[in-house]
Structure formats: structure tokens, C-alpha cells
C-alpha positions in Angstrom: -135.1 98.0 14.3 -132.7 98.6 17.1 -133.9 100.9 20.3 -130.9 103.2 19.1 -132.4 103.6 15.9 -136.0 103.8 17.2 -135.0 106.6 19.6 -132.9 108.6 16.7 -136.4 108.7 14.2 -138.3 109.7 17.5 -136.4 112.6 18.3 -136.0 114.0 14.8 -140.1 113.3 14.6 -139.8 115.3 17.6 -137.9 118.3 16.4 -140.6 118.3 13.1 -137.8 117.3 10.9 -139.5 116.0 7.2 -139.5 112.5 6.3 -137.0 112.5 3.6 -134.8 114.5 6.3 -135.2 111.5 8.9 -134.7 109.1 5.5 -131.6 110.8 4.7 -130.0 111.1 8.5 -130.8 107.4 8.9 -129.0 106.3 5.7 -125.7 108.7 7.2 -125.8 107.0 10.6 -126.2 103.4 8.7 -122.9 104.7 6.5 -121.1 105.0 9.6 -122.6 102.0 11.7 -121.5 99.9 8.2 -117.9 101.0 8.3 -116.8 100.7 11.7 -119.2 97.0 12.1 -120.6 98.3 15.6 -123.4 100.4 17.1 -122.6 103.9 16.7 -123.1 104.5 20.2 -120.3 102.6 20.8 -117.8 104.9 18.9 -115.4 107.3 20.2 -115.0 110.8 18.7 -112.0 110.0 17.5 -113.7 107.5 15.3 -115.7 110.1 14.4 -113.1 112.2 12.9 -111.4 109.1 11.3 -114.9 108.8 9.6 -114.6 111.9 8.2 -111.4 111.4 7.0 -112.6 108.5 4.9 -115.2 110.4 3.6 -113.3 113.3 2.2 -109.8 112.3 1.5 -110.7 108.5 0.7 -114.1 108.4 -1.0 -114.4 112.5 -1.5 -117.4 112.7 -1.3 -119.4 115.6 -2.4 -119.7 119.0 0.2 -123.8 118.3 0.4 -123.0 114.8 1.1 -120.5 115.7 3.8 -122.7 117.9 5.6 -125.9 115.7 5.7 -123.1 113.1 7.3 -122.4 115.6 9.6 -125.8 116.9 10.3 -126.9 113.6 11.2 -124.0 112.6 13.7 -124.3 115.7 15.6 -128.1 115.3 15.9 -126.9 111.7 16.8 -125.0 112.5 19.5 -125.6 115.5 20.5 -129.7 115.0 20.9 -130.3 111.5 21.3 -127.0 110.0 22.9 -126.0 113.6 24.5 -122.8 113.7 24.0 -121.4 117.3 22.8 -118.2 117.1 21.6 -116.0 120.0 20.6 -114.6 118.1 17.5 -118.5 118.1 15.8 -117.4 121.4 15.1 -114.7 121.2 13.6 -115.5 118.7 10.3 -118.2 120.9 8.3 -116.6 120.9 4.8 -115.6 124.1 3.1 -118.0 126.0 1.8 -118.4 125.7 -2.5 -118.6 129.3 -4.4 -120.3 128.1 -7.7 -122.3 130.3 -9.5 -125.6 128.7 -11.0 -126.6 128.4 -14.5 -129.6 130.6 -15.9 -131.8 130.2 -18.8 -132.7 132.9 -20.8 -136.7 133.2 -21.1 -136.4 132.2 -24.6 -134.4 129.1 -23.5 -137.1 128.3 -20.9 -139.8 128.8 -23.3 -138.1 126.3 -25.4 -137.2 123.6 -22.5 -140.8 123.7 -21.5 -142.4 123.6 -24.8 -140.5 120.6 -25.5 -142.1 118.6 -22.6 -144.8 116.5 -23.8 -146.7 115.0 -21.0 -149.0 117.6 -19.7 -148.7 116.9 -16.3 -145.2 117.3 -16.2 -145.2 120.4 -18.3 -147.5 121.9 -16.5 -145.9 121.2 -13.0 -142.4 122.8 -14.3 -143.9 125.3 -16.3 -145.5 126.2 -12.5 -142.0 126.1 -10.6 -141.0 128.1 -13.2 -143.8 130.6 -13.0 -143.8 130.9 -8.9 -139.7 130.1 -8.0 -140.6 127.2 -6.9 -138.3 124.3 -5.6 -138.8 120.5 -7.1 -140.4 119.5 -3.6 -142.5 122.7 -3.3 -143.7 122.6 -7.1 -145.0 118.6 -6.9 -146.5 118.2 -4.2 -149.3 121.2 -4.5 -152.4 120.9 -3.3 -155.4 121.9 -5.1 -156.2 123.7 -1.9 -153.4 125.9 -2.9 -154.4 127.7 -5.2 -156.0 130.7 -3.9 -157.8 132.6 -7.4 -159.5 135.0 -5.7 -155.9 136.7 -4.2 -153.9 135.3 -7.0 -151.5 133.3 -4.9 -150.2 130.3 -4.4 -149.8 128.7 -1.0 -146.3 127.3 -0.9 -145.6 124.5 1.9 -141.6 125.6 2.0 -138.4 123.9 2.8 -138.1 123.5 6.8 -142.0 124.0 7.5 -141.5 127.6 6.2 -144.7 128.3 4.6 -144.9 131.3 2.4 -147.5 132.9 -0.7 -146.2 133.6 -4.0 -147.9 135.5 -6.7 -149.7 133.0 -8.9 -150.0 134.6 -12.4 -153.4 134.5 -14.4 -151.8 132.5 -17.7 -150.3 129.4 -15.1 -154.0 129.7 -13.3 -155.6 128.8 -16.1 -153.6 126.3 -17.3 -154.0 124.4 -13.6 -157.3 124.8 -13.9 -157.4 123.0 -17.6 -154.9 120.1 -16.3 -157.1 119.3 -12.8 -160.2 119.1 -15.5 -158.2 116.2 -16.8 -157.8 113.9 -14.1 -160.2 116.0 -11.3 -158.0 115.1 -8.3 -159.4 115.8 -4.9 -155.9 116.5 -3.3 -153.1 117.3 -5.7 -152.8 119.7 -8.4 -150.3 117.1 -10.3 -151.3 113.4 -9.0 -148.8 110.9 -10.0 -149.6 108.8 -13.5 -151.1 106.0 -13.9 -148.8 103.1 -13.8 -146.9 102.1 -17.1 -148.7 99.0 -18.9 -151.4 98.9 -16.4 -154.4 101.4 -18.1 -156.8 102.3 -16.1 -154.7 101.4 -12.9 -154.8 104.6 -10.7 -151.0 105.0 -8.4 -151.8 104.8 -4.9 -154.3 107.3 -3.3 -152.5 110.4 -2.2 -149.7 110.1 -4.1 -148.2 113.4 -5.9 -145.7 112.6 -9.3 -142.6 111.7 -8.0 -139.2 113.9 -8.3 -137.5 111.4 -10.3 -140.0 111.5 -12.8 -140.0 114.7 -13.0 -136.4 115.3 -13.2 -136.3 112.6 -15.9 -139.2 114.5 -18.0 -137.0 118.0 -17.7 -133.7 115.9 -18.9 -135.4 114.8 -22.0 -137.7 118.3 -22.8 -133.8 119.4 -22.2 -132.0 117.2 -24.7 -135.2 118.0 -27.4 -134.7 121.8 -27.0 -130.9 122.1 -28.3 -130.2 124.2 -25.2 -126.6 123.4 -24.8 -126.6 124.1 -20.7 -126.1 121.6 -17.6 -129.1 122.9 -16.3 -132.0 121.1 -14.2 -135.2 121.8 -12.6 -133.7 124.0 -9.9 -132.3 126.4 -12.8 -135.8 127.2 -13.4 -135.7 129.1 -9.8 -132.5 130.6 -10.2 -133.9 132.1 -13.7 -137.1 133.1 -12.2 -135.4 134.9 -9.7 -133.0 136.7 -12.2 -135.8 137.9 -15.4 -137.3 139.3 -12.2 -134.3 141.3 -11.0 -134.4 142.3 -15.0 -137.3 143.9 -15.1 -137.1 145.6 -11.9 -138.4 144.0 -8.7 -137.0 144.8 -5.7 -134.6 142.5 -4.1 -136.3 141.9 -1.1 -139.4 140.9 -2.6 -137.8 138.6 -4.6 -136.0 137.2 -1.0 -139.3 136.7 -0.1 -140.9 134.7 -2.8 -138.5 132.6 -2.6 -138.5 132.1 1.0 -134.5 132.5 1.6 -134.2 133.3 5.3 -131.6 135.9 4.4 -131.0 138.7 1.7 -127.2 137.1 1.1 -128.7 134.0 -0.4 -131.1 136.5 -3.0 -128.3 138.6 -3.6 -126.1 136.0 -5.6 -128.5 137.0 -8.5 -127.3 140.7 -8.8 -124.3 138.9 -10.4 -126.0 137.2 -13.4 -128.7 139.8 -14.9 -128.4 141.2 -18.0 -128.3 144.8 -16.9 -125.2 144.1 -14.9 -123.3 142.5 -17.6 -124.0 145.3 -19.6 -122.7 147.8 -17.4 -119.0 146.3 -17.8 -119.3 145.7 -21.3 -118.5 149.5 -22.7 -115.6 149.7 -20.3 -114.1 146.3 -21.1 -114.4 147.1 -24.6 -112.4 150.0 -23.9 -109.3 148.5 -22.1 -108.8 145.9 -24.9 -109.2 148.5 -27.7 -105.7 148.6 -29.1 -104.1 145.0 -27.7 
């Protein structure tokens, strides 16, 4: 491992950045070490915004692709080499307006019925149930689960821990699934390894994302729910069958742990109740066409 290298992990340790944020940065920097054949810290910042170039008129890249590239250069250069230049501000990539999809709660009830594995069933059936992310819903403690307040300790996205009701029916069923395989430390430990019974996965190890993901796909596929959804649709459905039946905006902003009310307020858009509201006068204006 170069010192250059060494030094970039050691800062973003420093700044509490997550592994799979370090992973990710490091992969960007090697992207652009790969292209131009030299250290990075032998680039210009006209290089820079050559790179850039590549990515988005050559390769086009997707925006969240873009701006981890981006993220990583100017904690690159601005943190470990310390070199602040006015052009790292001018390559973020537009931002995308795309609306999510949401499930009704009859679709999720199907999608999650469908998943046959209890592990994985009850993991999603949990994001579901709390508005949970993929990284915040597989890798839960048991220490998590607090019964006696009925909440659920949530380690959040940029060490932004927050509680989220924890309702009696997904209680029980945690409590039914860790009587299976009585972990010490996670309420969904990773499986045993295919064609290897008895072979436990490493100590400590929660089920991976991709297995996960994989498990959703297929419950998915079983259910005849004809939507691109994935796991993070659970979230943005949560969030809106709560805005249907009345909660309050900013608790739902909180649950969820968005820093800001702008990012909860996209879900006003999508309930029921407001697509109702247009639907009389709609009606009206086309009557007669």
C-alpha cells in the first residue's frame, strides 16, 4: 500500500467515516489513479476536470456514482494533500428529481409473504415495520431491541443514531426467529454456508445486503407485483401508510432520521388522500372532451 494511500484511509478513519465509505472513496481515487497511470498526487486540477469529463460525457456515469467520485477527490485533496481548489466546486452533478415507487400495504403484505427463508423475511418484514434502511435493518443487534419502551435502537446512516417505535406483532416475531439460531450479537446472523451443514459463517457476521436484496428480488417476482421496486421501497412506503393514517410529518422526519423536513416532505406527493383530492376536480375539467 502506498504512504498516499495509507494517509487517505487514516484521515477518513479520522473523520469517523464507515468502512464501506473508506471502501468506496478508495475504489474512486483508484478509478482516477487507473486512468491517468500516475499517483494522484501528481495531477493537476485541470486533470481533474478532464476526469470528470470522462466520467459524464464519455462513460455517463450515474449522478450517485459521480458524486462519490467527487466526494472522494475533494476529501483527497482537500484533507489529506491540502490543496483547495475552486474548480472542486464546480463538478457536482445535477441534481435527479425522481419520484420513488410505493407499495400499497396489500402489495407489501404480498412481497413479504412470498419470502420463504425466515431470516430474510423476518429482517425485511422489520425494515418494513420500523423505516428502516438495508444497512440499518441487517445489522441489528439483539441489544437493540428495547421491549420494555417498545423501541428499537437504530445505528443510522453517518453515526446518526436514533429510536424508532418497535411494534408488538414484529417484537414477537424477533423474538421467535432469535429462538432459532440464539445469537449472542445479531438479531439476523448470516446463514450457514451453502453445501457445508452445520458450518456456522464467521463469528460476528450479520446476513449480507446482497443476499438480502437477492431474497426481496425473488419474494418480488413470486408476488405478481408488477413494480421496479427494492428493499428501500419498503421505507419510502412505510413513510407514506403513515402519512395516510395521520402522523405528523415531523415525527415521521424523525423516525426516519432525515436531517431535514424537505427530504420527509417528498411523501406528501404520493399518499392516497392527496390523490384523491384532485380526483373530483380532474374529473370535472375532462367532463365533456
Amino acid at each position: 500500500m502506498s504512504p498516499l494511500r495509507t494517509r487517505f484511509i487514516e484521515d477518513m478513519q479520522l473523520h469517523g467515516y464507515s468502512p464501506k465509505t473508506q471502501a468506496r472513496y478508495t475504489d474512486a481515487i483508484r478509478g482516477l489513479a487507473k486512468y491517468y497511470r500516475k499517483s494522484p498526487d501528481l495531477l493537476s486540477e485541470e486533470d481533474l476536470r478532464r476526469y470528470f469529463l470522462h466520467l459524464t460525457l464519455e462513460k455517463r456515469v450515474a449522478r450517485s456514482t459521480a458524486t462519490i467520485a467527487l466526494c472522494a477527490l475533494k476529501f483527497l485533496f482537500q484533507n489529506t494533500l491540502q490543496r483547495p481548489w475552486p474548480s472542486l466546486k464546480l463538478l457536482r452533478p445535477p441534481r435527479e428529481q425522481k419520484v420513488p415507487v410505493v407499495l400499497s400495504r396489500q402489495e407489501v403484505q404480498q412481497i413479504l409473504s412470498s419470502v420463504r427463508v425466515p431470516v430474510y423475511r423476518v429482517c425485511l418484514t422489520t425494515i418494513y415495520a420500523c423505516g428502516l434502511r438495508l444497512s440499518e435493518g441487517r445489522c441489528l443487534r439483539v441489544s437493540d431491541v428495547d421491549a420494555a419502551r417498545m423501541v428499537l435502537h437504530v445505528h443510522g446512516k453517518g453515526s446518526k443514531d436514533r429510536y424508532v417505535p418497535l411494534p408488538q406483532k414484529t417484537l414477537e416475531q424477533l423474538r421467535e426467529l432469535w429462538r432459532s439460531h440464539h445469537s449472542p450479537q445479531w438479531l439476523f446472523p448470516a446463514l450457514p454456508r451453502t453445501g457445508c451443514p452445520g458450518v456456522a459463517p464467521e463469528e460476528g457476521e450479520p446476513i449480507p445486503g446482497t443476499a438480502l436484496q437477492g431474497a426481496f428480488d425473488r419474494a418480488l417476482q413470486q408476488s405478481l407485483v408488477r413494480k421496479a421496486a427494492h428493499i428501500h421501497t419498503l421505507r419510502h412506503s412505510y413513510a407514506t401508510h403513515l402519512l395516510e393514517v395521520g402522523v405528523n410529518l415531523r415525527v415521521i422526519q424523525s423516525i426516519l432520521g432525515h436531517s431535514t423536513p424537505t427530504t420527509t416532505a417528498l411523501y406528501t406527493h404520493l399518499t392516497q388522500q392527496v390523490r384523491e383530492s384532485v380526483d373530483q376536480p380532474i374529473n370535472e375539467l375532462v367532463n365533456g372532451l
